[in-house]
Structures are given as structure tokens and as C-alpha cells.
N, C-alpha and C positions, 0 to 999 in steps of 0.2 A: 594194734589194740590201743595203743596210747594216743593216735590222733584219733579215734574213734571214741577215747573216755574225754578229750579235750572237744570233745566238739559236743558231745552231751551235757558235760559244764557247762559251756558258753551256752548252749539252749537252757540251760535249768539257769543260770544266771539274768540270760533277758526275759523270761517266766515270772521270776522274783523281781523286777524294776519292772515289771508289767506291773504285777501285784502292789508294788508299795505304790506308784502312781495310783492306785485304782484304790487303794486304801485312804492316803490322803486326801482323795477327792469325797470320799466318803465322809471320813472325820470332818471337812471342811463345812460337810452339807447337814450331820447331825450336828445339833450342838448338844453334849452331854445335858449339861445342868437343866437347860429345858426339855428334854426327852425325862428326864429326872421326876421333874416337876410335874407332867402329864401321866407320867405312869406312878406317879404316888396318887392325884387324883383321881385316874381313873379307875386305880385298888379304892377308894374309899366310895366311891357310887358304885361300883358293884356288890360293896360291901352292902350298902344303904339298900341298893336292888332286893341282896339275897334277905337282909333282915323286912323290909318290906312284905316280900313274897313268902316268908314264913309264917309273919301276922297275918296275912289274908289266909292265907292255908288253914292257921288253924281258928280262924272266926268264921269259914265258911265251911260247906257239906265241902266233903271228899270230889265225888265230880259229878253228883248227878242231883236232879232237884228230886225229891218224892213224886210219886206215881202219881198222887191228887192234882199237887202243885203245878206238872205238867200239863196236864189234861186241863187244868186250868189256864195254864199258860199259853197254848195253845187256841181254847176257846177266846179270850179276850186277844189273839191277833188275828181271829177268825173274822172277831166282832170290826175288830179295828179296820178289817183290808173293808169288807161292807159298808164300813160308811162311809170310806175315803172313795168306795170304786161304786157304791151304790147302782148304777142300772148297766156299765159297763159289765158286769160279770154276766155272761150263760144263765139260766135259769139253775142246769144242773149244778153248777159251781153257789151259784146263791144261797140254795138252803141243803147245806151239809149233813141238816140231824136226819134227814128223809132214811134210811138205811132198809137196805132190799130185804125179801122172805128168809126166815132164818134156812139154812143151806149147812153141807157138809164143811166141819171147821176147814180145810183144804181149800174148798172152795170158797166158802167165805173169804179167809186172807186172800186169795187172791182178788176177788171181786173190790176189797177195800182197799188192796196196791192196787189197781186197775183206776178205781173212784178215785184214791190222792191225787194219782198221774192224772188225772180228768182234770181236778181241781188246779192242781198246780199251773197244767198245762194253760186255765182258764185265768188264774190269776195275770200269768205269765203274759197274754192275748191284750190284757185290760192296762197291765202297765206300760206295756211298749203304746197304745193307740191313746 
């Protein structure tokens, strides 16, 4: 039992002069006072970040525009991709306000995810050519 505790010593001994080697080579390769110095600046730009991103937080809407301001928003990059793509687009894709016989609400949403997917698809055709 005793050459059996003496030979578990010597394994935990060269274990620990593993260690301290691998230690000093580490200390060698940070150096404190500049690791210091990067992580004091890099606390005060994330500071700058969070106080930043709270003034835009609270000078702007929560997370969504108003229902108008969309629809508007929208419209004017409707207007936008038309004149950039002008005779590139589909005919269908060209003039968007066309909208089909009024229909069962069910059916209607679908028809207008159906007509986007058309649209988009059409955008999609005009930018790639």
C-alpha cells in the first residue's frame, strides 16, 4: 500500500510541474497590466453602448411603426422598386392597387398571400436579370 501511495505522489507531483509549466507559459503570454487596460476600456464602450441604446429606446416607438405610417411605408418602396425596375416587372407585379372581387375573408387572405408571393416572386425575377 505504501509503494502504491508513493507512486500516486510521484503521478500528482509530475501533474503539478506540468501545471506550473503550463502556467508560466501562460503568465508569459498575458501580460496583466495590458489585459487591465483593454478590459477597463472595453467596460466603458459597453457602457457608452448601453447608455446609447437606452436614448434611442426611449426617443423612438416601442417596436413597431403605426398602421398608417406602414402602409405608407410600404407604398413609397412599392413606388421606389417601379421606377428603379420600371418595364422589368410582370405586368401583374406592376400595378399592385388592381385587387380581385370582394371574396369570403378566408379566401381573400389568402388570395393577397398568394398575390405578395406573385409580387415578390416578380421583384425577385427583375433583380437577379
Amino acid at each position: 500500500m505504501q509503494v502504491n501511495e508513493a507512486f500516486s505522489v510521484r503521478k500528482i507531483e509530475g501533474s503539478i510541474k506540468a501545471s506550473v509549466g503550463i502556467m508560466r507559459s501562460v503568465n508569459q503570454l498575458v501580460r496583466l497590466p495590458e489585459l487591465t487596460g483593454t478590459m477597463s476600456e472595453l467596460s466603458r464602450e459597453l457602457m457608452k453602448a448601453g447608455i446609447i441604446e437606452d436614448m434611442v429606446d426611449d426617443t423612438l416607438a416601442n417596436d413597431q411603426l403605426a398602421e398608417g405610417e406602414e402602409e405608407e411605408a410600404e407604398a413609397e418602396v412599392d413606388k421606389v422598386l417601379q421606377e428603379v425596375l420600371k418595364d422589368k416587372l410582370p405586368p401583374s407585379v406592376q400595378k399592385p392597387e388592381e385587387e380581385l372581387p370582394a371574396a369570403p375573408v378566408a379566401e381573400e387572405e389568402e388570395e393577397d398571400q398568394e398575390q405578395m408571393l406573385a409580387q415578390m416572386r416578380g421583384r425577385l425575377e427583375a433583380l437577379k436579370s
